[in-house]
C-alpha positions as a Markdown table, in Angstrom:
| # | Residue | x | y | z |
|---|---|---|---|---|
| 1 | Unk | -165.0 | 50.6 | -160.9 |
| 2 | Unk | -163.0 | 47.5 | -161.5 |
| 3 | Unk | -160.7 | 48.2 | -158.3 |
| 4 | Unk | -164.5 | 48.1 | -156.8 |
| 5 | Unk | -165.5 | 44.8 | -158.1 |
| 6 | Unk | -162.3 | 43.3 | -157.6 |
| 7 | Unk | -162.7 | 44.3 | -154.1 |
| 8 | Unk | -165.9 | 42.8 | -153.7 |
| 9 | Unk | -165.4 | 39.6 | -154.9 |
| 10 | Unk | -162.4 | 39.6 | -152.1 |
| 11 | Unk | -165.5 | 40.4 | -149.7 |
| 12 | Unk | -167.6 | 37.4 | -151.6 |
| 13 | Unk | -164.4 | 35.0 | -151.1 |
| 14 | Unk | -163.6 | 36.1 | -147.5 |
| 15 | Unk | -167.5 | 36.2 | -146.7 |
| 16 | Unk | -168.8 | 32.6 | -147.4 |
| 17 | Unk | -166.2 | 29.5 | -146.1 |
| 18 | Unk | -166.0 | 26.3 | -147.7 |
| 19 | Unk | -168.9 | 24.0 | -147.4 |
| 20 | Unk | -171.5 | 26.6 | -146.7 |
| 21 | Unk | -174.8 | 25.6 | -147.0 |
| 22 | Unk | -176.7 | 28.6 | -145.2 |
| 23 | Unk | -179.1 | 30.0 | -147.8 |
| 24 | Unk | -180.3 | 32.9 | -145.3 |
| 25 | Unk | -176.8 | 33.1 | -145.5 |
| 26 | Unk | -176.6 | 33.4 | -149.0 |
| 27 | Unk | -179.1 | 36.0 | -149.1 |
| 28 | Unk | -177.9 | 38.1 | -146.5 |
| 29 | Unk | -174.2 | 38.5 | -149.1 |
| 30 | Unk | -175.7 | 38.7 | -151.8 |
| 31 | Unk | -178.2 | 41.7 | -150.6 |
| 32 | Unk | -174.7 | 43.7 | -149.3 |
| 33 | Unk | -172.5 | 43.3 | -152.2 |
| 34 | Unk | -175.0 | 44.2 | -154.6 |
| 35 | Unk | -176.4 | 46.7 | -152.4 |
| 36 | Unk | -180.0 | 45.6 | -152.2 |
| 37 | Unk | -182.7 | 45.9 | -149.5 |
| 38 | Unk | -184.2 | 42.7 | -150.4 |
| 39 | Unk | -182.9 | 39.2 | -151.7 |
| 40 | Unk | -184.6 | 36.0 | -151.9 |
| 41 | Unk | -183.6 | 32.4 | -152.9 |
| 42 | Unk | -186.5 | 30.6 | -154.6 |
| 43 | Unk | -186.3 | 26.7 | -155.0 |
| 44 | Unk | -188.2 | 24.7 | -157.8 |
| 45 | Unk | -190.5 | 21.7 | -156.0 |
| 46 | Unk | -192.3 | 19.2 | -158.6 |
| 47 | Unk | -191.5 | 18.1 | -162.2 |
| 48 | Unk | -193.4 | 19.2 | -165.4 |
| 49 | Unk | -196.6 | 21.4 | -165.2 |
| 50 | Unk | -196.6 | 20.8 | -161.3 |
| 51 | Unk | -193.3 | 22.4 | -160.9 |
| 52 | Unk | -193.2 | 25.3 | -158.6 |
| 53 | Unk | -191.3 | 27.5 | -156.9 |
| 54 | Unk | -191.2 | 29.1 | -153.4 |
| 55 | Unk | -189.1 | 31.2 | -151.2 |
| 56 | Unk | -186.0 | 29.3 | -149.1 |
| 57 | Unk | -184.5 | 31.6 | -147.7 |
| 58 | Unk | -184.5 | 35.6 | -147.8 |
| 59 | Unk | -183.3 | 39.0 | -146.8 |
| 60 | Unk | -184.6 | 42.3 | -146.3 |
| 61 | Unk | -188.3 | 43.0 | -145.3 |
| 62 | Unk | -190.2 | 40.7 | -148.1 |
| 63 | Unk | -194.0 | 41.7 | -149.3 |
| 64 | Unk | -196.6 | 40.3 | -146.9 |
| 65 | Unk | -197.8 | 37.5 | -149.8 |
| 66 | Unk | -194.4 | 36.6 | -150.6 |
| 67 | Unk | -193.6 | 33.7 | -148.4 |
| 68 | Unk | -196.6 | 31.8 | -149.2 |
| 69 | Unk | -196.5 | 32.6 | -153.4 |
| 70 | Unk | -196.2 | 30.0 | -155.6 |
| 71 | Unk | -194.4 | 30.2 | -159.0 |
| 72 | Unk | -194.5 | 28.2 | -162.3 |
| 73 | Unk | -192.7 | 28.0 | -164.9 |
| 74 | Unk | -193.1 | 31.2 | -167.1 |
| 75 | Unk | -194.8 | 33.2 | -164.5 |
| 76 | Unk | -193.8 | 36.2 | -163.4 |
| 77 | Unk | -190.6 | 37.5 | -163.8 |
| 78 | Unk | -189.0 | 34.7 | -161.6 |
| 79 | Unk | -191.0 | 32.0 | -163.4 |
| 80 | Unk | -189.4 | 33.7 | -166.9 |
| 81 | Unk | -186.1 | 33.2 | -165.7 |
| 82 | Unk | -186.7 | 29.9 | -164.4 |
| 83 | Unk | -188.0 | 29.2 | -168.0 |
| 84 | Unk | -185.2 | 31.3 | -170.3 |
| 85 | Unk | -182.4 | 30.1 | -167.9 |
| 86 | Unk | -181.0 | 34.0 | -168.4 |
| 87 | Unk | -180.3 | 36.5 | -165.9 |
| 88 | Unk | -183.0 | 39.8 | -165.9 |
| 89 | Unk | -181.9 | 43.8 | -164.8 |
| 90 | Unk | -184.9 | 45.9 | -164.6 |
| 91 | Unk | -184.3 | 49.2 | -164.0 |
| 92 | Unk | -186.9 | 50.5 | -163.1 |
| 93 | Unk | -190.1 | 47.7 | -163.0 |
| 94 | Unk | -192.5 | 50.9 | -163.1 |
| 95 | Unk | -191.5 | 51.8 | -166.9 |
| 96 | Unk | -190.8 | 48.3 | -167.9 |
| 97 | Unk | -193.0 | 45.9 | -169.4 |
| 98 | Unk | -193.1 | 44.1 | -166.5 |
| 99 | Unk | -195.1 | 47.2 | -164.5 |
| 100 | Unk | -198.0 | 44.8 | -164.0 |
| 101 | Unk | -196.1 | 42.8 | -161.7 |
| 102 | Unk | -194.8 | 45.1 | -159.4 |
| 103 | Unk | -195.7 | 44.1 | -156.0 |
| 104 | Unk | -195.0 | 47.4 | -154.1 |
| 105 | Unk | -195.0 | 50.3 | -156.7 |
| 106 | Unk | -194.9 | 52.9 | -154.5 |
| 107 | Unk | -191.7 | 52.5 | -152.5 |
| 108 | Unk | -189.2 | 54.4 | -153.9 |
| 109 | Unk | -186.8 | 51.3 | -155.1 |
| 110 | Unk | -188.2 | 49.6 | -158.1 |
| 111 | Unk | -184.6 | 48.5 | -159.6 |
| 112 | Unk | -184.4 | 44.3 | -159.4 |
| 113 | Unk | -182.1 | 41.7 | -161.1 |
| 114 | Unk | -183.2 | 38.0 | -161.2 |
| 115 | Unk | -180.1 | 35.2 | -161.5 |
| 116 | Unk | -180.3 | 31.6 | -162.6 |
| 117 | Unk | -179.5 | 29.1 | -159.9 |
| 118 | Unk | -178.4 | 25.9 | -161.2 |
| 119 | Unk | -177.4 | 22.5 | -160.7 |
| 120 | Unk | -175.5 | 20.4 | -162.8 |
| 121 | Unk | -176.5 | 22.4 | -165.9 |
| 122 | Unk | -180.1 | 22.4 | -164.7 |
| 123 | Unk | -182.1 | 25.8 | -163.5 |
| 124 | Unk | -183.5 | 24.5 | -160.0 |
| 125 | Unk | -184.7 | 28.4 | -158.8 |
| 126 | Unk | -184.0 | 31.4 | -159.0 |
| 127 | Unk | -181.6 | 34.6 | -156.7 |
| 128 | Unk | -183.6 | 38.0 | -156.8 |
| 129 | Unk | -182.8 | 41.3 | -155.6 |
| 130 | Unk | -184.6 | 44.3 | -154.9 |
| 131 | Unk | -182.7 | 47.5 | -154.8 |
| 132 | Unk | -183.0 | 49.9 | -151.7 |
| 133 | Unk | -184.0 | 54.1 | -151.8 |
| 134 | Unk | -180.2 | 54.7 | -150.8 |
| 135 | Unk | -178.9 | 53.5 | -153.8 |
| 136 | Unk | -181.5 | 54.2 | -156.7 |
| 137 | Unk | -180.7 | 51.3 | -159.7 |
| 138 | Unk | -178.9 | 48.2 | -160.1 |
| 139 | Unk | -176.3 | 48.2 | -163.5 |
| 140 | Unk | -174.7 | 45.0 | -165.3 |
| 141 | Unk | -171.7 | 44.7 | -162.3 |
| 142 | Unk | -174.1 | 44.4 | -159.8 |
| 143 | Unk | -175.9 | 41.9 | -162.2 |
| 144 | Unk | -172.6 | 40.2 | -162.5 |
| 145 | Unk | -172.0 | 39.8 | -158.9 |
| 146 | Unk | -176.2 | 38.7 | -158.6 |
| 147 | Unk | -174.7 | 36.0 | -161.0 |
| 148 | Unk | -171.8 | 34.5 | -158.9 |
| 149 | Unk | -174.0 | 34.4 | -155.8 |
| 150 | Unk | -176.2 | 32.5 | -157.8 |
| 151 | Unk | -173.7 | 29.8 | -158.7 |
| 152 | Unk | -172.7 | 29.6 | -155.0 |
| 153 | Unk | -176.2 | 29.3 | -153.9 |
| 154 | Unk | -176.6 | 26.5 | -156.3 |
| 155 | Unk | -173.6 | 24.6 | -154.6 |
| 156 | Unk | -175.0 | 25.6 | -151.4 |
| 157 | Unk | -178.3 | 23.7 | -152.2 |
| 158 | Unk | -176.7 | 20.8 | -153.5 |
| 159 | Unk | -174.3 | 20.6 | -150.4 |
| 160 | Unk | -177.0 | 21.1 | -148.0 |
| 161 | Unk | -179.0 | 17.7 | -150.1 |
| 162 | Unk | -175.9 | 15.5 | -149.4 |
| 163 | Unk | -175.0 | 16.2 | -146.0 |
| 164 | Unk | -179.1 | 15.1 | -145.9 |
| 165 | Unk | -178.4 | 11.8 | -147.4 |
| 166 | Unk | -174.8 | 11.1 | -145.6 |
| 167 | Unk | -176.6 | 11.7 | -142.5 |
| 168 | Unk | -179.6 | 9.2 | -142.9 |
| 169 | Unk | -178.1 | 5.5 | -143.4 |
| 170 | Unk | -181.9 | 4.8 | -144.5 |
| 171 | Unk | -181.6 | 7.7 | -147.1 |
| 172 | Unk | -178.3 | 6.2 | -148.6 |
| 173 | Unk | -179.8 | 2.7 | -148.7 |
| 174 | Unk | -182.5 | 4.3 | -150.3 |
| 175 | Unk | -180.9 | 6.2 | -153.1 |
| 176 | Unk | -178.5 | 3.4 | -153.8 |
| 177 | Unk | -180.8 | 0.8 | -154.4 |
| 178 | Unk | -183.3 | 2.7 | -156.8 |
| 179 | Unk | -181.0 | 4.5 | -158.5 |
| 180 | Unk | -178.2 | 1.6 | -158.6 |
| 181 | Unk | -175.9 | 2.0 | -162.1 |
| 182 | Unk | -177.1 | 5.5 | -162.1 |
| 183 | Unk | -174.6 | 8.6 | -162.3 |
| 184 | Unk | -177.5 | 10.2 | -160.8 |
| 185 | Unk | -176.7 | 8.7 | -157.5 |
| 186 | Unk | -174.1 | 12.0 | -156.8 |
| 187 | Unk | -176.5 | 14.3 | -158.6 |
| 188 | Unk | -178.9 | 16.5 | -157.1 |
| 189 | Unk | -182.6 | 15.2 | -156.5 |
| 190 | Unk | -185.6 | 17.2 | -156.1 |
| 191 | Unk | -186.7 | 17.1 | -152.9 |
| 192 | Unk | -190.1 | 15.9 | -153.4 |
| 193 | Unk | -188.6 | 13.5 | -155.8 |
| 194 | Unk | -186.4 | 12.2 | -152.9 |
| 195 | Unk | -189.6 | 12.1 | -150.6 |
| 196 | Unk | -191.1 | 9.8 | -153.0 |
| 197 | Unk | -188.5 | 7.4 | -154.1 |
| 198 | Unk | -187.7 | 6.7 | -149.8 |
| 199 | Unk | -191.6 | 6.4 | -149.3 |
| 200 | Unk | -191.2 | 3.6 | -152.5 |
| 201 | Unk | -188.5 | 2.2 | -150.4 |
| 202 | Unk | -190.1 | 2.4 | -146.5 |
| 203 | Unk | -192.9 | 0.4 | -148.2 |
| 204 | Unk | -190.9 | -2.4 | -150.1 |
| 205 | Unk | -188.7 | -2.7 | -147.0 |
| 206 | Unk | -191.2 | -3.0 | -144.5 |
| 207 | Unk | -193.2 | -5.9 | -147.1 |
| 208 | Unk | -189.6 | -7.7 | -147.7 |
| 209 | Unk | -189.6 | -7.8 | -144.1 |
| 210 | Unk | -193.3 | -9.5 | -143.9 |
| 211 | Unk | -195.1 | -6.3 | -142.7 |
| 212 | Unk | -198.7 | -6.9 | -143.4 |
| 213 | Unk | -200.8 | -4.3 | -145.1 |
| 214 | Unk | -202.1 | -3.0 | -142.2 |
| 215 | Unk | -199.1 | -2.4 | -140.0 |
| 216 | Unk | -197.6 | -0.4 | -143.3 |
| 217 | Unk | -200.6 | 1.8 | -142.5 |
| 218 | Unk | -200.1 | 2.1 | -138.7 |
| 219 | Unk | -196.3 | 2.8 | -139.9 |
| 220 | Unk | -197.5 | 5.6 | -142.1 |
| 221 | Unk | -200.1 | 6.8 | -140.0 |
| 222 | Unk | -197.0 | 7.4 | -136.9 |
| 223 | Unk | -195.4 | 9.2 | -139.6 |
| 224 | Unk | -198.5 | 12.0 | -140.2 |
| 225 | Unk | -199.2 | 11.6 | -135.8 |
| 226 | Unk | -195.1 | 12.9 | -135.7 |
| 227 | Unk | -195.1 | 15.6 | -138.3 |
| 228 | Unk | -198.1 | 16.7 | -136.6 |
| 229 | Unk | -196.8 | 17.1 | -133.6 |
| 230 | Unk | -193.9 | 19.0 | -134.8 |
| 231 | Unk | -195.9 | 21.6 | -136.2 |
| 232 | Unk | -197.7 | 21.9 | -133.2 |
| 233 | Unk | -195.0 | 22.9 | -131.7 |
| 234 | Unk | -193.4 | 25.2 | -134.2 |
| 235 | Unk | -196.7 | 26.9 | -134.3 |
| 236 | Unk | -196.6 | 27.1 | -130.5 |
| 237 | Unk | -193.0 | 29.1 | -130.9 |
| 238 | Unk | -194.1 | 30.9 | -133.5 |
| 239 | Unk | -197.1 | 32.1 | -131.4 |
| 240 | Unk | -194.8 | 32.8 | -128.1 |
| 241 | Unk | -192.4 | 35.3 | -130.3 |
C-alpha cells in the first residue's frame, strides 16, 4: 500500500507542472488518483453571512442542480467543511448522518471525502469527491491524497488571481493604491472584493480626472451594454453545441 501511494504522488508530481492554474485541471487529477467518478472545486464568493460558495471547476457527470447551488457557511456537508476547516470521509452517505443530503441515493457509489482548500491560512472552498461503482469506498489514503490536491488547488487559485492583476496595469494601480502599506497587496483577494475595490477606484479616477457625474454613468452603463453583449454571445455558443 505504501509502494502505492508513493507511486501516486510520483503521478501527482509528474501530472501537474509548475505554475498550473487549470482548476478543471485540478479536478480531472484529483478524480484519477483517488479514483473517483466525480470531483468538484467549490470557491467561497462574499464575506460574512453573504458568503457563498459555488462550483469552479469539476469532473465527472455532476447532479443536474449542482452547477447553479449555492452554499453557506455550515450548510451541507461542503458548507461544514468550509466552517470546521477539517477534511470529511463518508463512507457510505446512505448510513451516515448526513443521509438527508444525499443528492443521488440510488446510484450505487455513495462513498465521498470533502478537503479544505486554503489560502494563506484561510479556508476559501472546498475539493470533493464522489466515489464511482468500480471502486465501492474511499479510506484515509485516498483522503490523504484528496488533501494534497487540495493544497495544490489552493495555489492554483491564488496563481490564477495574480496572473489577473499582472495582466491589467489598471488592476495593479488599483490594488496598490488602496491597499498601499498593506502585506495584503501579495495576498489573495476575494474576487468580488477585488470587483469592488477597482469599481472604488474607476470612479475616483474618472472624478480626479474631472468626469462629471453623468459621464461616470455613461462609463458604467458601457460596462453593463459590454458584459451584455458577451453573454449574448456565450449563450449563442452554448445554444449551437
Amino acid at each position: 500500500m505504501a509502494d502505492d501511494l508513493l507511486s501516486k504522488i510520483h503521478q501527482l508530481c509528474r501530472d501537474i507542472p509548475p505554475a498550473h492554474d487549470d482548476l478543471a485541471a485540478h479536478a480531472t487529477l484529483a478524480a484519477t488518483l483517488v479514483g473517483a467518478e466525480i470531483c468538484s472545486v467549490m470557491l467561497v464568493n462574499g464575506d460574512g453571512e453573504h458568503a457563498r460558495m459555488s462550483i469552479a471547476a469539476s469532473h465527472g457527470p455532476l447532479a443536474q442542480d449542482a452547477a447553479a447551488t449555492l452554499v453557506a457557511r455550515g450548510e451541507g456537508l461542503a458548507g461544514q467543511v468550509l466552517a470546521s476547516g477539517e477534511a470529511l470521509l463518508v463512507d457510505d452517505i446512505l448510513s451516515s448522518p448526513y443521509a438527508a443530503l444525499a443528492r443521488r441515493p440510488g446510484d450505487p457509489g455513495r462513498s465521498l471525502m470533502l478537503a479544505p482548500i486554503r489560502i494563506e491560512g484561510r479556508v476559501v472552498g472546498t475539493l470533493t469527491a464522489s466515489c464511482g461503482s468500480s471502486k465501492g469506498c474511499f479510506c484515509e489514503q485516498d483522503l490523504a491524497l484528496l488533501e494534497t490536491m487540495a493544497l495544490l488547488a489552493g495555489k492554483a487559485v491564488q496563481l490564477r488571481q495574480l496572473r489577473g492583476i499582472l495582466a491589467s496595469r489598471f488592476t495593479q494601480l488599483a490594488l496598490s493604491r488602496e491597499l498601499e502599506g498593506s502585506a495584503a497587496t501579495t495576498a489573495y483577494q476575494k474576487p468580488d472584493q477585488v470587483a469592488r475595490l477597482l469599481a472604488r477606484s474607476f470612479y475616483r479616477e474618472m472624478a480626479r480626472a474631472g468626469f462629471d457625474s453623468s459621464q461616470i454613468v455613461q462609463a458604467a452603463s458601457e460596462i453593463i451594454t459590454q458584459l451584455n453583449s458577451s453573454l449574448a454571445r456565450h449563450n449563442a455558443r452554448e445554444g449551437r453545441r
